[in-house]
C-alpha positions in Angstrom: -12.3 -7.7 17.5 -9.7 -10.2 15.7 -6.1 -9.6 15.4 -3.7 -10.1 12.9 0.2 -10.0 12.3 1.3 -6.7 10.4 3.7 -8.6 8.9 7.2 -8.2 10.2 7.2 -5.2 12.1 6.5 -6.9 15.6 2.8 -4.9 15.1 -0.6 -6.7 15.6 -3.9 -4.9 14.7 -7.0 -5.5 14.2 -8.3 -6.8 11.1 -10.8 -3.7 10.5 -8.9 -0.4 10.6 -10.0 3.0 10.3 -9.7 4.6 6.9 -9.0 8.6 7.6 -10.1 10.1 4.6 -13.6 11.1 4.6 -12.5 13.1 7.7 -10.1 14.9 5.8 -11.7 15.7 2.3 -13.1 15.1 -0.9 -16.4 12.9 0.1 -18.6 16.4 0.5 -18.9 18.0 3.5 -18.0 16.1 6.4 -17.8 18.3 9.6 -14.9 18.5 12.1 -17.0 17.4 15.0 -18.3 14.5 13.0 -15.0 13.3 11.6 -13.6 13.6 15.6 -16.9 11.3 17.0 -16.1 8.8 13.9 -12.9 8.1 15.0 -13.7 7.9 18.7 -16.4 5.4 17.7 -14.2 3.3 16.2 -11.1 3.5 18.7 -13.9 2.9 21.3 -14.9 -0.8 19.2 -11.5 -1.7 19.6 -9.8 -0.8 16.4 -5.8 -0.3 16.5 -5.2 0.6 13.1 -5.8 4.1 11.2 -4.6 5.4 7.9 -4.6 8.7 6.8 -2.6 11.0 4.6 -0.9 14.1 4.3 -2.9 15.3 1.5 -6.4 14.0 2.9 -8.0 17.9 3.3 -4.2 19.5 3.2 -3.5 17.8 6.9 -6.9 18.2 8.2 -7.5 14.0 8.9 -3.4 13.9 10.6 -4.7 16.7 12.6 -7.7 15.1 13.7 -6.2 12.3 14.6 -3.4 14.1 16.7 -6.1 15.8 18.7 -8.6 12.7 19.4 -5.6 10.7 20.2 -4.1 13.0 22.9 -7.5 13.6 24.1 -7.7 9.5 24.6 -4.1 9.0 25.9 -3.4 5.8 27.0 -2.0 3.2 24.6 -1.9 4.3 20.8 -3.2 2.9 17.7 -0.8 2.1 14.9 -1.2 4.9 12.7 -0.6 5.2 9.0 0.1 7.7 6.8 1.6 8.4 3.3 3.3 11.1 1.1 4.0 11.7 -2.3 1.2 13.4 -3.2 1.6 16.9 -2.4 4.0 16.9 -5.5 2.6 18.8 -8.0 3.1 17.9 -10.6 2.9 14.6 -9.5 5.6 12.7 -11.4 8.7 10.3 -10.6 11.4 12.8 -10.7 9.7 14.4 -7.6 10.4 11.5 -5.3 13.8 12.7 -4.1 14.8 12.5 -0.8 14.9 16.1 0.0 11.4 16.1 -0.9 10.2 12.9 1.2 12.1 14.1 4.3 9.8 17.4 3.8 6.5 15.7 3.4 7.9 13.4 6.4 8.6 16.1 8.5 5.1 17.9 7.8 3.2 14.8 8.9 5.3 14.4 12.2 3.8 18.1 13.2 0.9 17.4 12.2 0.7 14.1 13.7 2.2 15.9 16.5 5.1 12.5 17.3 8.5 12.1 16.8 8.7 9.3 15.1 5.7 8.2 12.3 4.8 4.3 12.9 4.9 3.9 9.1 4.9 5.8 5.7 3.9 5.1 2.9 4.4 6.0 -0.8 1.3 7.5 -1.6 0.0 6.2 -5.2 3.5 6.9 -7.4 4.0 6.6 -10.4 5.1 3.9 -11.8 8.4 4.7 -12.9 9.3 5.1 -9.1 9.4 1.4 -8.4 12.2 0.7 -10.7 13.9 3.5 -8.6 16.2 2.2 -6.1 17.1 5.9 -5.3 13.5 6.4 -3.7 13.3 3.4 -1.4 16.9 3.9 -0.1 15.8 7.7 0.7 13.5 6.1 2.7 15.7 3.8 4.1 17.5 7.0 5.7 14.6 8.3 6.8 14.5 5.7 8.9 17.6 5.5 9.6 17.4 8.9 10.8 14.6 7.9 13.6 11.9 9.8 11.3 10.3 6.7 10.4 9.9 3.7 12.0 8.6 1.4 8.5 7.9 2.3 5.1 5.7 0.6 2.6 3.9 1.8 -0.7 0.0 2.1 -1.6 -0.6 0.9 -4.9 -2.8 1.3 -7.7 -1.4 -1.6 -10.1 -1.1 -5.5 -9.4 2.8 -4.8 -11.2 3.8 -1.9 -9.1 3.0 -4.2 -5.7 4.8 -7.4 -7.2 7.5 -4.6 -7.7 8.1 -3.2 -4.5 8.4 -6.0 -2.5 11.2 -6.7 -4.4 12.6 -3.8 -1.8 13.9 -5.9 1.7 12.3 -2.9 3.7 9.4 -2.4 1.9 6.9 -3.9 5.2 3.5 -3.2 3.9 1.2 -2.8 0.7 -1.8 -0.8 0.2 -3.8 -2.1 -2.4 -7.2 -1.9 -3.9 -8.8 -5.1 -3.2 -13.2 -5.5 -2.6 -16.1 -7.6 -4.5 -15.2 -5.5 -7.8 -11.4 -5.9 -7.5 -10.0 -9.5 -6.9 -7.2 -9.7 -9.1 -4.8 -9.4 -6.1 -5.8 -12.7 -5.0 -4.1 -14.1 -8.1 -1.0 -13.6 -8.0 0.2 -10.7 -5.3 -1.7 -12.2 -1.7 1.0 -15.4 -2.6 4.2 -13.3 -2.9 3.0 -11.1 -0.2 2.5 -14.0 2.3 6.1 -15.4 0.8 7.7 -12.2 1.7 6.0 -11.9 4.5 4.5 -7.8 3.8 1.6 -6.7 5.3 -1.4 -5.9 3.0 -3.9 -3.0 3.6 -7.1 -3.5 1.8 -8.5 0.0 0.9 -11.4 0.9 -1.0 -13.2 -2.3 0.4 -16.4 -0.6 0.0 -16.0 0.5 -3.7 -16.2 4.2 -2.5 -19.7 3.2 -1.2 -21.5 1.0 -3.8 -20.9 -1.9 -1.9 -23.0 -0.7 0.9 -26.2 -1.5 -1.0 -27.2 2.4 -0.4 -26.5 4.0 -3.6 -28.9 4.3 -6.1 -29.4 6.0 -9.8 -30.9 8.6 -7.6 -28.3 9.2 -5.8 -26.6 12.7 -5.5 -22.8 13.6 -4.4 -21.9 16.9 -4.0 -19.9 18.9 -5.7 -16.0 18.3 -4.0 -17.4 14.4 -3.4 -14.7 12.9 -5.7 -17.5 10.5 -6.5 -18.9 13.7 -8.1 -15.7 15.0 -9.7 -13.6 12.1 -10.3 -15.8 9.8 -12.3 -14.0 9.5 -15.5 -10.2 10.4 -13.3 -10.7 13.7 -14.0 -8.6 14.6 -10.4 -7.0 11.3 -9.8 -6.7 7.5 -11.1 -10.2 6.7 -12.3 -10.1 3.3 -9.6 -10.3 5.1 -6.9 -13.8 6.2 -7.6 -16.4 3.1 -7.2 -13.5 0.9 -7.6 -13.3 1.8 -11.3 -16.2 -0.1 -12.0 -18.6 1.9 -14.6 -21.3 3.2 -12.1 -24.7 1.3 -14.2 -22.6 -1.7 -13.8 -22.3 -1.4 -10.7 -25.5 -1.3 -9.1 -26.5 -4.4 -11.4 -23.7 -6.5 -10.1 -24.7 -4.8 -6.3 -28.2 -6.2 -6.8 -27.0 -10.1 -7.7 -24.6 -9.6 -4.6 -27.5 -8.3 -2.3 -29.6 -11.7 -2.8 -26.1 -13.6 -1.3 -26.5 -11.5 2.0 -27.4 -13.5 4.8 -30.5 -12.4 6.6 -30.5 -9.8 8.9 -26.3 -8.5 7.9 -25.9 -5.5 6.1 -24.3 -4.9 2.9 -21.4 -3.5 4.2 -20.6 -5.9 6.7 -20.9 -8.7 4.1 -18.4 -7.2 2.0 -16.1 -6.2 4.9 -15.9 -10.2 6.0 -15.5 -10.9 2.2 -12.3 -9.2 2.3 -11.7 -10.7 5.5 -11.3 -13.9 3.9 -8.2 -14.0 3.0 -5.2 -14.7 5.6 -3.0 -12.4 3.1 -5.5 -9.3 4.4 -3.4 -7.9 7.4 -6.4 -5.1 7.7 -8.8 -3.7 5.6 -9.6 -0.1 6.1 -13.1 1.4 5.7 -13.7 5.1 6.2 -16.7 6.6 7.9 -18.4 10.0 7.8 -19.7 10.1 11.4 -20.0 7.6 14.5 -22.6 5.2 13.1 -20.7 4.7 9.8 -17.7 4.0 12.3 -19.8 1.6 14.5 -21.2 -0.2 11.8 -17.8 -0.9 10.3 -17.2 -2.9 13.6 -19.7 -5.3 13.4 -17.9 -7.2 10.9 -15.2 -8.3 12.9 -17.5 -10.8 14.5 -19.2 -12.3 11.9 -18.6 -16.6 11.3 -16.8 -17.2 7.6 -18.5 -17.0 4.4 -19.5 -20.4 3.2 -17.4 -21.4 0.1 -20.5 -21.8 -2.6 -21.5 -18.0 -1.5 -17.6 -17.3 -2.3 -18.0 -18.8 -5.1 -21.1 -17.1 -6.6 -19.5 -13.7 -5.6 -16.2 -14.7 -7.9 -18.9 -15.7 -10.9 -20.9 -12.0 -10.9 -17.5 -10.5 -11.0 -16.0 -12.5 -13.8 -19.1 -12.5 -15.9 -19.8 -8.7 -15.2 -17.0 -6.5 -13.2 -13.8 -8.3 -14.5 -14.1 -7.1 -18.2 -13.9 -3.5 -17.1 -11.1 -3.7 -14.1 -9.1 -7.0 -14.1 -6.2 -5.8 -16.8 -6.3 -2.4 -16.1 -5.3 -2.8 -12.8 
């Protein structure tokens, strides 16, 4: 697999993580003993980077991960977690320090370490990056050997332009696939200038983008794909990107004609991601080994050719970007 600079942490990893949240919750059920072989499948393709969170199935995926990782020993993975959202209700005046120490202190039992590799802001509200009081708290967390970096995951353009304002702000987590390029605008230039790390999530547009969805297709009942279609639960973007589902599938079929013979869907969109130098890794989830293994296979494919580029920026201009690119 390729590697990449984490920004300025002294971390490399490769440029296709693990995304730990299907092994924690809200994508229907997803066993134990298939979240465990998913991540073994992708630590055993050569992946070094894994992001979870503290509220992904109320520490289930930090606890996964603690017990596949011991069971591996050897040399660790960078792992990734964030907090934040445990607050309930979730709002600005809940990011006090007292209150990030705790959720800090949770994931290092759960992650069973002494010291997380980095934290994240999970998704704040907005109001939080004009507080400097929240990113000096977790300044003393690290300060305090708790932490050994600190970033934020994003849901806004603004709000990542915002906090890398903060000098020890090492990493962003933002939103970016097919259906969501406005990061390449503006924030991939500051980020490179700044020299912050930048975790593509959703890359996959919570499975549309793997050409196996259909009108027929049925979540279950706690699949936020299910409940969160209109951000009933959580912001609406995290669910197929935020992309109106009909639309979706119609831009997914123009896209599907671009794929080079014999690559899947999702490894097409993975390497689209991957072509951008700003893109320290992108982070996929997967329900069980294959998903994991298939994931992989990205890493080695050649570049995109720039007219296919291009024809992927004109289907999202003429049919994604009217519903996404200002909201966001």
């Amino acid at each position: 697999m390729r590697h990449r600079k984490f920004g300025r942490t002294g971390f490399t990893t490769t440029d296709i993580g693990f995304g730990a949240w299907q092994i924690g919750g809200a994508w229907g059920d997803v066993s134990e003993a298939d979240g465990r072989a998913a991540l073994h499948a992708a630590l055993d393709a050569g992946m070094t980077f894994i992001d979870t969170a503290d509220v992904y199935g109320d520490g289930r995926s930090e606890k996964i991960i603690a017990e596949v990782l011991k069971e591996r020993g050897g040399n660790r993975p960078m792992v990734a977690t964030k907090a934040g959202r445990r607050l309930s209700p979730h709002v600005a005046d809940g990011y006090t320090g007292a209150n990030l120490e705790a959720f800090v202190d949770r994931s290092l039992k759960n992650l069973g370490v002494d010291c997380l590799d980095l934290v994240q802001l999970h998704c704040p509200p907005t109001e939080v990056y004009y507080r400097p009081e929240v990113f000096q708290a977790m300044d003393d967390l690290k300060a305090a050997g708790k932490i050994a970096h600190f970033g934020v995951s994003v849901e806004k353009v603004e709000e990542a332009l915002k906090a890398i304002e903060f000098p020890h702000v090492v990493s962003v987590q933002i939103i970016y696939n097919m259906f969501r390029q406005r990061p390449a605008q503006l924030f991939f230039r500051e980020a490179a200038r700044h020299n912050v790390a930048v975790i593509a999530r959703v890359p996959l547009a919570s499975g549309l983008l793997s050409g196996k969805i259909t009108r027929e297709t049925a979540f279950a009942a706690d699949d936020h794909r299910s409940f969160n279609r209109h951000g009933e639960a959580f912001d609406v973007g995290e669910t197929f990107a935020g992309v109106p589902f009909e639309t979706g599938l119609a831009a997914v079929e123009e896209i599907r004609a671009l794929v080079p013979a014999g690559q899947s869907m999702v490894a097409f969109a993975l390497r689209w991601i991957l072509m951008q130098d700003a893109v320290s890794v992108v982070i996929p989830g997967a329900r069980n080994a294959a998903q994991a293994k298939a994931n992989a296979v990205a890493a080695s494919l050649p570049a995109i050719p720039e007219d296919v580029m291009e024809a992927t920026r004109e289907i999202y201009y003429r049919l994604i970007a009217p519903h996404v690119h200002q909201r966001w």
